[in-house]
py3Dmol code that shows the C-alpha trace and the ligand (Angstrom):
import py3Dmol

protein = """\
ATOM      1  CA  UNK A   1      14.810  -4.271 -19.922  1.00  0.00           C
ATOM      2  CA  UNK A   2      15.102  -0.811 -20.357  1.00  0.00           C
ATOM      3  CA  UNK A   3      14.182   1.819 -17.305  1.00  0.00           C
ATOM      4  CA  UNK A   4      11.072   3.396 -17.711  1.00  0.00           C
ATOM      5  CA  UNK A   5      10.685   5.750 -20.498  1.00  0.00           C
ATOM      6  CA  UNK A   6       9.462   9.668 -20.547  1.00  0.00           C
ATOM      7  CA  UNK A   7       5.662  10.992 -19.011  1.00  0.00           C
ATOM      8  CA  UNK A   8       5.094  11.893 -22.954  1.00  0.00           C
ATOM      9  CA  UNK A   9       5.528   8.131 -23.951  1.00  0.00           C
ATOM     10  CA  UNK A  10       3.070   6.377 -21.016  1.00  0.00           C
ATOM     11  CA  UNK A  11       0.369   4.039 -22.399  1.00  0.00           C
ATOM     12  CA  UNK A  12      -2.641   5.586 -21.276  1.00  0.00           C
ATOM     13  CA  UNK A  13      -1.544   8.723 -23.708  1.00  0.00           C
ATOM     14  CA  UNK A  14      -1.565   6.430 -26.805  1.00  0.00           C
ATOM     15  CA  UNK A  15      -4.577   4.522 -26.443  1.00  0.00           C
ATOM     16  CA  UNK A  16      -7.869   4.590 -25.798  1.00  0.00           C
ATOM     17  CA  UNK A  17      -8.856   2.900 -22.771  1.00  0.00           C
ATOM     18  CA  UNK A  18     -10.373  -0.850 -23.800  1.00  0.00           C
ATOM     19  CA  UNK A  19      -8.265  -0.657 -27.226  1.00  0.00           C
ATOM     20  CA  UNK A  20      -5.081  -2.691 -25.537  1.00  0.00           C
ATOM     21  CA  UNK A  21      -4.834  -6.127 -26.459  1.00  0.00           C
ATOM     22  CA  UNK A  22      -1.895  -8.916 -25.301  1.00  0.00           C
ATOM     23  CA  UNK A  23      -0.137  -8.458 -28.736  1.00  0.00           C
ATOM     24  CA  UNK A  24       0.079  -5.185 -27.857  1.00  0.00           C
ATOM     25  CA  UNK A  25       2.913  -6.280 -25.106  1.00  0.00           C
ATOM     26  CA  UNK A  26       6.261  -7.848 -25.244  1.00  0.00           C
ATOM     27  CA  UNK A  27       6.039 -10.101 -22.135  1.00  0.00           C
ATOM     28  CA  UNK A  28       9.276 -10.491 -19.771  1.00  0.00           C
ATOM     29  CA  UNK A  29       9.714 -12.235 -16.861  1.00  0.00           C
ATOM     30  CA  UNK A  30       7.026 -13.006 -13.896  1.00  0.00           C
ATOM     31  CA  UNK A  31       6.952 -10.970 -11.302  1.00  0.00           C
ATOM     32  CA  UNK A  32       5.013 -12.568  -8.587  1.00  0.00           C
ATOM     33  CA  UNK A  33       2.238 -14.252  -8.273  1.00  0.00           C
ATOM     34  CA  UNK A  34      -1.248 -13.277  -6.137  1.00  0.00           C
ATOM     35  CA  UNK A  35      -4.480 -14.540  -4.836  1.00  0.00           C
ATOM     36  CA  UNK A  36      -6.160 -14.519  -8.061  1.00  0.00           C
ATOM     37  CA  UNK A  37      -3.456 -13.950 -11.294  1.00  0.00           C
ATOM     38  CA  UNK A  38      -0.139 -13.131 -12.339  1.00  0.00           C
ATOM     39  CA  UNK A  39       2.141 -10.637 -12.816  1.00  0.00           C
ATOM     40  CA  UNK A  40       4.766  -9.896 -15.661  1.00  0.00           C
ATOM     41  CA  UNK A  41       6.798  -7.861 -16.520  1.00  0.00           C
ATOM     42  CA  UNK A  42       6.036  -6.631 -19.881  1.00  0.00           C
ATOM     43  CA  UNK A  43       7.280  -3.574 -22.701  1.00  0.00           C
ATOM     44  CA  UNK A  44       4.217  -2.096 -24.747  1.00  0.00           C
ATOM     45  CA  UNK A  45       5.677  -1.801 -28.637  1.00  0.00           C
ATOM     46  CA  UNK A  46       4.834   1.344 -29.751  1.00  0.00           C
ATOM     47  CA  UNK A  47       6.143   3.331 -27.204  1.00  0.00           C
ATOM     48  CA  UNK A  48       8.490   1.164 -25.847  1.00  0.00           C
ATOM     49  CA  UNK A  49       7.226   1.301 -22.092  1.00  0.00           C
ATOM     50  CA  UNK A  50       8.047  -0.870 -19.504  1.00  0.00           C
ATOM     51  CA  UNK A  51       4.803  -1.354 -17.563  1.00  0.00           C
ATOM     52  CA  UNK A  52       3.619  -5.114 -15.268  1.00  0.00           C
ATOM     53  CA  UNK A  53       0.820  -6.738 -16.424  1.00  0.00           C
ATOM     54  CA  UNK A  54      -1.536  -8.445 -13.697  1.00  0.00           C
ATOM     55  CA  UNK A  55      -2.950 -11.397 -15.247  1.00  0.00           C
ATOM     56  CA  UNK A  56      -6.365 -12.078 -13.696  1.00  0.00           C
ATOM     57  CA  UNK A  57      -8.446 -15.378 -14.563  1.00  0.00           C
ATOM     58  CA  UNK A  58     -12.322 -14.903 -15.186  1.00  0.00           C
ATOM     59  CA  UNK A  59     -12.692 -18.241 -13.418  1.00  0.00           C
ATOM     60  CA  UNK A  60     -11.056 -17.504 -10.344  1.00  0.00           C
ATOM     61  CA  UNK A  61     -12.802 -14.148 -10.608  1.00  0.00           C
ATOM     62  CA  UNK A  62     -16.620 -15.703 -10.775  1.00  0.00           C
ATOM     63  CA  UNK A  63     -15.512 -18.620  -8.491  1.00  0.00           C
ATOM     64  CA  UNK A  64     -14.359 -16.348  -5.396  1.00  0.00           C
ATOM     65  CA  UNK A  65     -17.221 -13.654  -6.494  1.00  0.00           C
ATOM     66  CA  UNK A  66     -14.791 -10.423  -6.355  1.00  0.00           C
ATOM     67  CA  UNK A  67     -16.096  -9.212  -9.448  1.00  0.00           C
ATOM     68  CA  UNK A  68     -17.196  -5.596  -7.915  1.00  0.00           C
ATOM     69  CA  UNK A  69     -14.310  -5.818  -5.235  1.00  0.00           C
ATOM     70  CA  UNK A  70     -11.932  -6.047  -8.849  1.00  0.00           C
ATOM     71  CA  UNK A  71     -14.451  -3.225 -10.447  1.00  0.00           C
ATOM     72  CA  UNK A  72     -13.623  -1.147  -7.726  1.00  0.00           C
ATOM     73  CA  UNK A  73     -10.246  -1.140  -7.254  1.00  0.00           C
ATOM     74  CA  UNK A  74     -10.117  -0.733 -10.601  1.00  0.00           C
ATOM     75  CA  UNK A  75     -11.966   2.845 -10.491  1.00  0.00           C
ATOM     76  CA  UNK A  76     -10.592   4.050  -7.828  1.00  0.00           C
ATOM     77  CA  UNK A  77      -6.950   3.265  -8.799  1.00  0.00           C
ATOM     78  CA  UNK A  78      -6.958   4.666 -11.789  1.00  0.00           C
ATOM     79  CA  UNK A  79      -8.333   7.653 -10.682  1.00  0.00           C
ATOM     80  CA  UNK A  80      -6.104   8.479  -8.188  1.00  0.00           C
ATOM     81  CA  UNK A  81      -2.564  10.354  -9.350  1.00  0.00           C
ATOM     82  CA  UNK A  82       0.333  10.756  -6.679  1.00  0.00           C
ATOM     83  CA  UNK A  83       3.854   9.994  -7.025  1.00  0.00           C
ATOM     84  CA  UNK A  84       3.221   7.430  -4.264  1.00  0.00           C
ATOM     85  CA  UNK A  85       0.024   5.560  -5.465  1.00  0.00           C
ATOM     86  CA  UNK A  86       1.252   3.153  -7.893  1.00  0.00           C
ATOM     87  CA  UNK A  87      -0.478   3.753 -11.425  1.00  0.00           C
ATOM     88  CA  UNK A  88      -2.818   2.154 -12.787  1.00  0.00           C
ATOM     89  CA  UNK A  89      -2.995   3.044 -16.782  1.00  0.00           C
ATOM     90  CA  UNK A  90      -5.839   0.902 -18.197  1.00  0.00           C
ATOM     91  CA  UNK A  91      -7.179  -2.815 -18.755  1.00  0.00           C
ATOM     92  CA  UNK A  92      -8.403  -5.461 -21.468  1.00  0.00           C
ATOM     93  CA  UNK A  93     -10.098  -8.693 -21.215  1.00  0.00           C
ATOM     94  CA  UNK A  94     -10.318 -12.022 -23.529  1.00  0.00           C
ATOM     95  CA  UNK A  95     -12.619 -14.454 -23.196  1.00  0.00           C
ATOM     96  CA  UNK A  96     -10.336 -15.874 -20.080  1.00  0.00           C
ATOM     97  CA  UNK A  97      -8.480 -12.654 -18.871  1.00  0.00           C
ATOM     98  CA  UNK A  98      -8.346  -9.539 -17.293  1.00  0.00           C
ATOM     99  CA  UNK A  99      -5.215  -7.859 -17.776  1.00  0.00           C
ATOM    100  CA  UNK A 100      -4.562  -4.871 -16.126  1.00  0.00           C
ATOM    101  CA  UNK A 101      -2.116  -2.313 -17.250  1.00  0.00           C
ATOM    102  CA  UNK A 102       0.303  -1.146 -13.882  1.00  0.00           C
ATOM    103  CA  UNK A 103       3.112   1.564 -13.098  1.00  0.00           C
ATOM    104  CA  UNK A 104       6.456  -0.787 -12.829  1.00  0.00           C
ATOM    105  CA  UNK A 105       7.300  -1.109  -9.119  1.00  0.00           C
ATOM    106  CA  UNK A 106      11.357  -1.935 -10.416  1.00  0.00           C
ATOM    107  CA  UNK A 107      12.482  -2.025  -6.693  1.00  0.00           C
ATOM    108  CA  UNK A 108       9.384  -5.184  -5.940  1.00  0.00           C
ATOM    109  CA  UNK A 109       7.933  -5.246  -2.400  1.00  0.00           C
ATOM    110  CA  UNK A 110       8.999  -3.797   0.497  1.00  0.00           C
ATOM    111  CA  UNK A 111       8.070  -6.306   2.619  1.00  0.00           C
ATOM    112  CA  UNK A 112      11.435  -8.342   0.750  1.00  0.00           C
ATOM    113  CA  UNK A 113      13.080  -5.362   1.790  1.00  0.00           C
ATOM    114  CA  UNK A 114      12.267  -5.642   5.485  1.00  0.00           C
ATOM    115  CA  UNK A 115      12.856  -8.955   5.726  1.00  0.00           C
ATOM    116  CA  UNK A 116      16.497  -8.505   4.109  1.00  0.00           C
ATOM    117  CA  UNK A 117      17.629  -6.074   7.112  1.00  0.00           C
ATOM    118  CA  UNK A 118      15.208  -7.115   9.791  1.00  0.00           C
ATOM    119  CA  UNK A 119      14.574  -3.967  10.505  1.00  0.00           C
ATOM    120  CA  UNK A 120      14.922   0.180   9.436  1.00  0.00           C
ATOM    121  CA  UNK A 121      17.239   3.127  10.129  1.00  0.00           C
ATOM    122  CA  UNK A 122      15.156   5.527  11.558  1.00  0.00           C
ATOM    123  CA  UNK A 123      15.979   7.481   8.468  1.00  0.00           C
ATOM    124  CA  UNK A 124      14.366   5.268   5.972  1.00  0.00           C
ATOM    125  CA  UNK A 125      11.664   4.645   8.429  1.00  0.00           C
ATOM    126  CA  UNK A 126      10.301   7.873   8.500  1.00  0.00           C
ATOM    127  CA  UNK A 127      10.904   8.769   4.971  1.00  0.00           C
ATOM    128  CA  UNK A 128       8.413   6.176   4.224  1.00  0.00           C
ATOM    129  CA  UNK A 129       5.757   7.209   6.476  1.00  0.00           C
ATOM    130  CA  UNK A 130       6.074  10.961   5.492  1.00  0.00           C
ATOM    131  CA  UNK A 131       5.690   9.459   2.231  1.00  0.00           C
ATOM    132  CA  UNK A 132       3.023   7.135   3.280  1.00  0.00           C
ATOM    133  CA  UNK A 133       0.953  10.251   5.301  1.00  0.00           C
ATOM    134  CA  UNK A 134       1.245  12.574   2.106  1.00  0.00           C
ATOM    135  CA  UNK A 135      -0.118   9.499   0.115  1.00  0.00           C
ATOM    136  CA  UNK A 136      -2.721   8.988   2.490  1.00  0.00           C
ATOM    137  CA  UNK A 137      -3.944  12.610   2.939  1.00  0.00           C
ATOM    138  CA  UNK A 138      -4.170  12.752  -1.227  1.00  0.00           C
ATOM    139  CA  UNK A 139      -6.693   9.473  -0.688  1.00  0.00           C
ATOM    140  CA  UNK A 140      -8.547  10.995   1.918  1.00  0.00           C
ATOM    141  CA  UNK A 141      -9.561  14.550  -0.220  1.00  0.00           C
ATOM    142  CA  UNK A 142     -11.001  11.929  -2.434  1.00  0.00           C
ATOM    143  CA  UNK A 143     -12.961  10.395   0.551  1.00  0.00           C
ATOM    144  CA  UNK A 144     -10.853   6.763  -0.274  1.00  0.00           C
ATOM    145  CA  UNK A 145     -10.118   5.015   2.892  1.00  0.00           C
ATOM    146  CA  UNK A 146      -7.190   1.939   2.270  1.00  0.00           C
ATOM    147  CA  UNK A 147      -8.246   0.097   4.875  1.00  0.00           C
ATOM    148  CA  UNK A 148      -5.466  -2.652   3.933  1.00  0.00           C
ATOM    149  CA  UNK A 149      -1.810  -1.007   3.934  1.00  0.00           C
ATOM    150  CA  UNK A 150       0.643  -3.405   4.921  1.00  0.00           C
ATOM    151  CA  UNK A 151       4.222  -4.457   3.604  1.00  0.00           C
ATOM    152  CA  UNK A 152       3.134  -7.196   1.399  1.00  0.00           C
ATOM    153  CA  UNK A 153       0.847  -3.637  -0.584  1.00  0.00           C
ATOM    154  CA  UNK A 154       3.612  -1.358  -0.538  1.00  0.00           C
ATOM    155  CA  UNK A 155       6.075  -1.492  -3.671  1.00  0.00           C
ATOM    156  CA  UNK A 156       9.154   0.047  -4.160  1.00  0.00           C
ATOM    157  CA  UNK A 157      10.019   1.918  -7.536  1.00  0.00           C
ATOM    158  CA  UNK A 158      13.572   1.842  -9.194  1.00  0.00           C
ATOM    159  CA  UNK A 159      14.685   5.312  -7.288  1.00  0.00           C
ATOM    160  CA  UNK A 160      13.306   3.460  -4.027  1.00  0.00           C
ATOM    161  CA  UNK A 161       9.926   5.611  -3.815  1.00  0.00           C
ATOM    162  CA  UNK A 162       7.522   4.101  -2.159  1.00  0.00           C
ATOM    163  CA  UNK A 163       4.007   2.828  -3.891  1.00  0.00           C
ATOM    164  CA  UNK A 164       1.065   1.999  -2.116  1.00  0.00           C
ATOM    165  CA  UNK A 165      -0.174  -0.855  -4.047  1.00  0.00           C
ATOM    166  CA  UNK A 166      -3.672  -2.759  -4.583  1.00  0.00           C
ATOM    167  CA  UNK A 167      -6.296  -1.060  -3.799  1.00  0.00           C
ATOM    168  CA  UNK A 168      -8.989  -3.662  -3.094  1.00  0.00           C
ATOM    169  CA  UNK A 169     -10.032  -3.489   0.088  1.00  0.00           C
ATOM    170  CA  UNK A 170     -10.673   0.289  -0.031  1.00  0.00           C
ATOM    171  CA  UNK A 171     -13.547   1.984  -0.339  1.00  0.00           C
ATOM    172  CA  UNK A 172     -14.897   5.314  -2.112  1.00  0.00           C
ATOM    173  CA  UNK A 173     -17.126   6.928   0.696  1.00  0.00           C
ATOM    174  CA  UNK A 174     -17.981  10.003   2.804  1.00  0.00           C
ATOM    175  CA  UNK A 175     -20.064   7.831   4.892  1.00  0.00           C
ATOM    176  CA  UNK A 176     -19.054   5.657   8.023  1.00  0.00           C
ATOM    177  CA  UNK A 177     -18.336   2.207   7.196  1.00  0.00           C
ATOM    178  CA  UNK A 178     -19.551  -1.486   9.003  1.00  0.00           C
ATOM    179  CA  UNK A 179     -17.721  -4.091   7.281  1.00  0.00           C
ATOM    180  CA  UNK A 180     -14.620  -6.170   8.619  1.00  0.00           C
ATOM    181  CA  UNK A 181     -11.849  -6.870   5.831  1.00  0.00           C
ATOM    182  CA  UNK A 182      -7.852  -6.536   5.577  1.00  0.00           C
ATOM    183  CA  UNK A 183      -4.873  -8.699   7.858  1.00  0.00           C
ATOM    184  CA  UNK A 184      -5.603  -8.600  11.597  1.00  0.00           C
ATOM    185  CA  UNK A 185      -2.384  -7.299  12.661  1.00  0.00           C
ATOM    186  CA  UNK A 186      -2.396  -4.236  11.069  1.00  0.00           C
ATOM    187  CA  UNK A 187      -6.583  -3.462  11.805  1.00  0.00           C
ATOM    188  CA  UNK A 188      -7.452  -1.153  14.155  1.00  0.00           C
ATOM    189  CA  UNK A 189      -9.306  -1.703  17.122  1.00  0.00           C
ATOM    190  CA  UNK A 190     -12.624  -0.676  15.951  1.00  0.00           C
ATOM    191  CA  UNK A 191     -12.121  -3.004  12.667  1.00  0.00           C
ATOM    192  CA  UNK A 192     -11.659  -5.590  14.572  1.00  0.00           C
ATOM    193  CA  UNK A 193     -14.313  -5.191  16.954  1.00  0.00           C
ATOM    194  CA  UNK A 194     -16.630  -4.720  13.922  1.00  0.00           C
ATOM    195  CA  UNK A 195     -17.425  -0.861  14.580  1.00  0.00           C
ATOM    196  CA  UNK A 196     -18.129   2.036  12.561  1.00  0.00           C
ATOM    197  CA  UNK A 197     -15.039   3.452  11.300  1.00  0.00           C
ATOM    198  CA  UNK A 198     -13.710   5.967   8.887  1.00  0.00           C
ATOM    199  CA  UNK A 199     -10.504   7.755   7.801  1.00  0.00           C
ATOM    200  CA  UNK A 200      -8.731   7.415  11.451  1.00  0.00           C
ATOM    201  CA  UNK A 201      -8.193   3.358   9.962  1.00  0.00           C
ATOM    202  CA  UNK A 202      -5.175   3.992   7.539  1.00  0.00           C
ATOM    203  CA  UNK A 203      -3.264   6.565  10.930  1.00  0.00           C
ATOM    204  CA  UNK A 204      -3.888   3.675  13.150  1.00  0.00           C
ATOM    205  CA  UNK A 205      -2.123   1.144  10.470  1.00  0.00           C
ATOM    206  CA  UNK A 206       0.830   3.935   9.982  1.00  0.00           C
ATOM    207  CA  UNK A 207       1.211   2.919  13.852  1.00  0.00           C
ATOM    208  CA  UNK A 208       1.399  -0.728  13.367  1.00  0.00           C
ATOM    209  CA  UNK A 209       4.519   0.190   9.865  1.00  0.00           C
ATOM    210  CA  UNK A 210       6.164   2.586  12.041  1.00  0.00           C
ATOM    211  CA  UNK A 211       6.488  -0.093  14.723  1.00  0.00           C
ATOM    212  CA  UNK A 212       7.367  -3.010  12.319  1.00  0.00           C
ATOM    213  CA  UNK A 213       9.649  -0.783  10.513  1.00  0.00           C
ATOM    214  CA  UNK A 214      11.735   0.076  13.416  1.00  0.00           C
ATOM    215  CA  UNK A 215      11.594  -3.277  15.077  1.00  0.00           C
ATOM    216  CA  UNK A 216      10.951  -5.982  12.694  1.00  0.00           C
ATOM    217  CA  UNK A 217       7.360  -7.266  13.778  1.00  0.00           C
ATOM    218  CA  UNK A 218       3.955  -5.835  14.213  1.00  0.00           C
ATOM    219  CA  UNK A 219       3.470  -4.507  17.855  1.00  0.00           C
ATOM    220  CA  UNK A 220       0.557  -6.878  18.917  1.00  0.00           C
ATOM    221  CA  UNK A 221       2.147 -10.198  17.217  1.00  0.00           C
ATOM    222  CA  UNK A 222       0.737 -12.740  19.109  1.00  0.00           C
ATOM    223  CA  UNK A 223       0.452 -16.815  18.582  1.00  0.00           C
ATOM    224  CA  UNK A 224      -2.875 -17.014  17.622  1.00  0.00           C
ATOM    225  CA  UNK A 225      -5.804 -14.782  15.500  1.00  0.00           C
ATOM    226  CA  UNK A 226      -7.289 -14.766  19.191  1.00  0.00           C
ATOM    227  CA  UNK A 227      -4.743 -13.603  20.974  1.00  0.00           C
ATOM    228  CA  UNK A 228      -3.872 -10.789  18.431  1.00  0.00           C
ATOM    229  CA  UNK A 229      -7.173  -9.646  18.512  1.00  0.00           C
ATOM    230  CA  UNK A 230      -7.431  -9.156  22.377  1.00  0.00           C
ATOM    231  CA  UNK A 231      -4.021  -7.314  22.265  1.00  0.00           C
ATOM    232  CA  UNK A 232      -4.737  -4.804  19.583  1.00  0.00           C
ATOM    233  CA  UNK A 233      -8.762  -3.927  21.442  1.00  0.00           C
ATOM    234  CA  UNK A 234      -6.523  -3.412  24.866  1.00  0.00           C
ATOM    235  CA  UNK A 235      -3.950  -1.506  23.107  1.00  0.00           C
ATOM    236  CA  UNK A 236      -1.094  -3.968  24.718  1.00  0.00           C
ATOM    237  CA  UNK A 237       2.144  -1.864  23.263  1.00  0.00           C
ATOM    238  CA  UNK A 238       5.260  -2.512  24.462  1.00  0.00           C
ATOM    239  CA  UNK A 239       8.964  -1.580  23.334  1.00  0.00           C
ATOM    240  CA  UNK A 240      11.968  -3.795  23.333  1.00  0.00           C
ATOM    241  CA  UNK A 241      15.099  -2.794  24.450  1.00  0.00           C
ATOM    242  CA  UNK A 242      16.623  -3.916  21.008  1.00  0.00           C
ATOM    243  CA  UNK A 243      16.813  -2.454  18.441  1.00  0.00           C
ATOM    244  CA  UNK A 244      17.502   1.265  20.180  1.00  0.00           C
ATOM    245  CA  UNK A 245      14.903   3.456  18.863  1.00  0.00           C
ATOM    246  CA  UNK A 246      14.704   7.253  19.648  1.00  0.00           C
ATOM    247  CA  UNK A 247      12.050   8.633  22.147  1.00  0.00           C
ATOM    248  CA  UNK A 248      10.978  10.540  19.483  1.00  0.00           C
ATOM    249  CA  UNK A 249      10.110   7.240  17.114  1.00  0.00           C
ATOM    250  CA  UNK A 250       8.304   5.694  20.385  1.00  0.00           C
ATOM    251  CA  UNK A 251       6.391   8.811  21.002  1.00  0.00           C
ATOM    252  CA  UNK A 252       5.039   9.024  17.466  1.00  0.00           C
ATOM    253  CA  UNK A 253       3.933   5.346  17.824  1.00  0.00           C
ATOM    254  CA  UNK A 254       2.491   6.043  20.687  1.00  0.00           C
ATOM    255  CA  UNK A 255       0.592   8.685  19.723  1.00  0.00           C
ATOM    256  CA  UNK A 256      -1.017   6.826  16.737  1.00  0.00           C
ATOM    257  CA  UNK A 257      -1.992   3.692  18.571  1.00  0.00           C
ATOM    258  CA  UNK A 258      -4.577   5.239  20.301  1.00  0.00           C
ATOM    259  CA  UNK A 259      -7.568   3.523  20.933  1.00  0.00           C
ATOM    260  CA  UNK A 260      -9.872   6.499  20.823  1.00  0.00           C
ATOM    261  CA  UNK A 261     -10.192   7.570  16.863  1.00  0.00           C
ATOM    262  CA  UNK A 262     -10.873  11.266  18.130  1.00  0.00           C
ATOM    263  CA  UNK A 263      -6.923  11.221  20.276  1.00  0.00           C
ATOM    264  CA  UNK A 264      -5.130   9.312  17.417  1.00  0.00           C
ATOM    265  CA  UNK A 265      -2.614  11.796  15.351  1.00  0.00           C
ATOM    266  CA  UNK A 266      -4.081  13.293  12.502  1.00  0.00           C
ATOM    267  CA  UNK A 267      -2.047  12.751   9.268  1.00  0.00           C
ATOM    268  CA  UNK A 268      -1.115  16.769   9.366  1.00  0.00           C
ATOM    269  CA  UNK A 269       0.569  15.993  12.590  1.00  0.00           C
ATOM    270  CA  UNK A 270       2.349  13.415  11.527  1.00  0.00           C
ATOM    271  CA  UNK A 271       4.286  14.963   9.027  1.00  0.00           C
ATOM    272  CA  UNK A 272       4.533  18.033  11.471  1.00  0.00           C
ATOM    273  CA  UNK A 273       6.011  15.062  14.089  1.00  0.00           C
ATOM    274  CA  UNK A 274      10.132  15.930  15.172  1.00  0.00           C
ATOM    275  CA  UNK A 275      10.687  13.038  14.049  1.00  0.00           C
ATOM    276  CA  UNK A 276       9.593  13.036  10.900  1.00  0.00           C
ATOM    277  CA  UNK A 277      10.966  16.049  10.472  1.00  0.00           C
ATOM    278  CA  UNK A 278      14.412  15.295  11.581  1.00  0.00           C
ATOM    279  CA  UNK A 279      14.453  11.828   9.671  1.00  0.00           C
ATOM    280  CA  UNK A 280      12.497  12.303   6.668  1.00  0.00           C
ATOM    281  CA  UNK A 281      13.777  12.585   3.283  1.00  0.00           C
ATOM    282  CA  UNK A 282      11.223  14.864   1.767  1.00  0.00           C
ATOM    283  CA  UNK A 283      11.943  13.449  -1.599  1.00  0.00           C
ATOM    284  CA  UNK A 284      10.813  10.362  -0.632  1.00  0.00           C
ATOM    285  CA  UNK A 285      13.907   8.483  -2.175  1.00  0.00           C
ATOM    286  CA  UNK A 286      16.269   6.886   0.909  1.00  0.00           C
ATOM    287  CA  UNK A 287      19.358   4.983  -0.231  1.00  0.00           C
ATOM    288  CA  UNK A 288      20.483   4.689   3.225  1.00  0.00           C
TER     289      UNK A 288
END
"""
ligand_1 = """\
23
AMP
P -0.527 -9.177 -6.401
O -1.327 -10.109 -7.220
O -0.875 -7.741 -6.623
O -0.463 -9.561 -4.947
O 0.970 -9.288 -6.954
C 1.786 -10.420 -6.751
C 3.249 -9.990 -6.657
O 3.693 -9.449 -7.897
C 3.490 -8.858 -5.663
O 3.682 -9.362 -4.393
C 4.733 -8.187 -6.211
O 5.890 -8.867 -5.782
C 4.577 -8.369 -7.703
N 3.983 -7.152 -8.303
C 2.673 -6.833 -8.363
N 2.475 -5.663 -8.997
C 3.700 -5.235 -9.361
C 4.180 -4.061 -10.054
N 3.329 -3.137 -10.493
N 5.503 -3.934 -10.245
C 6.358 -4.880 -9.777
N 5.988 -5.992 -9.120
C 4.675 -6.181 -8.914
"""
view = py3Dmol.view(width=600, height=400)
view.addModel(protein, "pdb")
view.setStyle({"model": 0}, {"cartoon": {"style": "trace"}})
view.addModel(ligand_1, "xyz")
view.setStyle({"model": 1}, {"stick": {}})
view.zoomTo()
view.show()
């Protein structure tokens, strides 16, 4: 299938929003499957586009009640534009479906990527949380909190840019927030413990990538949901000798994974860090 075509040519500039229908869509091959639908590849015919289509079931929809979680990420995805917040261009619904309308992530999930190599160059690394912290900083303007990055959200496009994906555990909100949600080894420790929290959330979880990116697994790994949980409220972090990371890696990790919101790095400083600035490809593109 052809790569994606020219800005002019994207689907939200030929339709109306709610017009789409599936015969709209040549549909390729599946992409993955989640939680709740599908996902194909698909080319729109008019404008020959290359765009995935998620595939949601109303069923599974009313059955697991995520209606407004789905409603939400909805909004707040398709208002957001950055070159590293995957797009969201539109939906349509049938008596069975929602469809939504998504940017192509060509290069899939970067969690396949990880597990490939086991773990980063430093350079890769830290061109993906520069572009992660400009990504981040864009979401925060617009008072969105993730609240749920982690490899399995993060999608790769066919230059190797990286896309933070699905945006349904965020929220849209200037206020504090009280409600526990996302993986446990990527949550902060006031997530976990159930505390107020705000922005400081999505720094703590560029932490737990840096870490996992450099060394293959999430700093407080543990054998059991327990066990994990105690680590990450008593801040247990610990390097291992192998892979050799540079003091300057460790001391950006440590810096983040602070337990105190008001000490963690703010996302200015991390793109100020040495070593993001030695490592970083600003473009955000890393073939190495
Ligand atoms: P999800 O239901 O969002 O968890 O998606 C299931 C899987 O489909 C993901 O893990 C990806 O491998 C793949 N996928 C989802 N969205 C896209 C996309 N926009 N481009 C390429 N692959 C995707």
């Amino acid at each position: 299938m052809a790569e994606t075509e020219p800005e002019t040519q994207k689907p939200q500039e030929t339709r109306k929003r709610g017009d789409w229908s599936l015969t709209d869509f040549e549909i390729g091959k599946p992409l993955g499957r989640g939680k709740f639908g599908r996902v194909y590849v698909a080319r729109e015919v008019k404008s020959q586009y290359v765009v995935a289509l998620k595939v949601l079931f109303k069923k599974q929809i009313k059955k697991y009640n995520i209606h407004h979680q789905l409603k939400r990420e909805m909004e707040i995805q398709t208002s957001l534009r950055h070159p590293n917040i995957l797009r969201l261009y539109g939906w349509f619904h049938d008596d069975e479906r929602i469809v939504l309308i998504l940017e192509y992530a060509h290069g899939g999930e970067l969690y396949g990527l990880l597990r490939d190599c086991t773990y980063f160059t430093e350079k890769r690394a830290a061109t993906y949380i520069l572009s992660l912290a400009q990504a981040l900083a864009y979401c925060h303007e617009k008072d969105v909190i993730h609240r749920d990055i982690k490899p399995e959200n993060l999608l790769l496009d066919h230059e190797g840019r990286l896309k933070i994906a699905d945006f349904g555990w965020s929220v849209q909100s200037k206020n504090k927030r009280r409600t526990m949600c996302g993986t446990l080894d990527y949550l902060a420790p006031e997530l976990v413990e159930n505390k107020a929290h705000d922005y400081a959330v999505d720094n703590w979880t560029l932490g737990i990538l840096c870490y996992e990116f450099l060394f293959g697994v999430p700093p407080f790994e543990a054998e059991s949901q327990k066990d994990t949980f105690q680590r990450i409220v008593k801040v247990d972090l610990s390097f291992p000798a192998t892979p050799q990371v540079s003091s300057e890696a460790r001391d950006l990790i440590t810096k983040l994974l602070v337990k105190d919101i008001s000490k963690r790095l703010s996302l200015q400083k991390i793109m100020e860090h040495p070593w993001i600035v030695k490592n970083a490809d600003p473009t955000g593109i890393c073939n190495n």
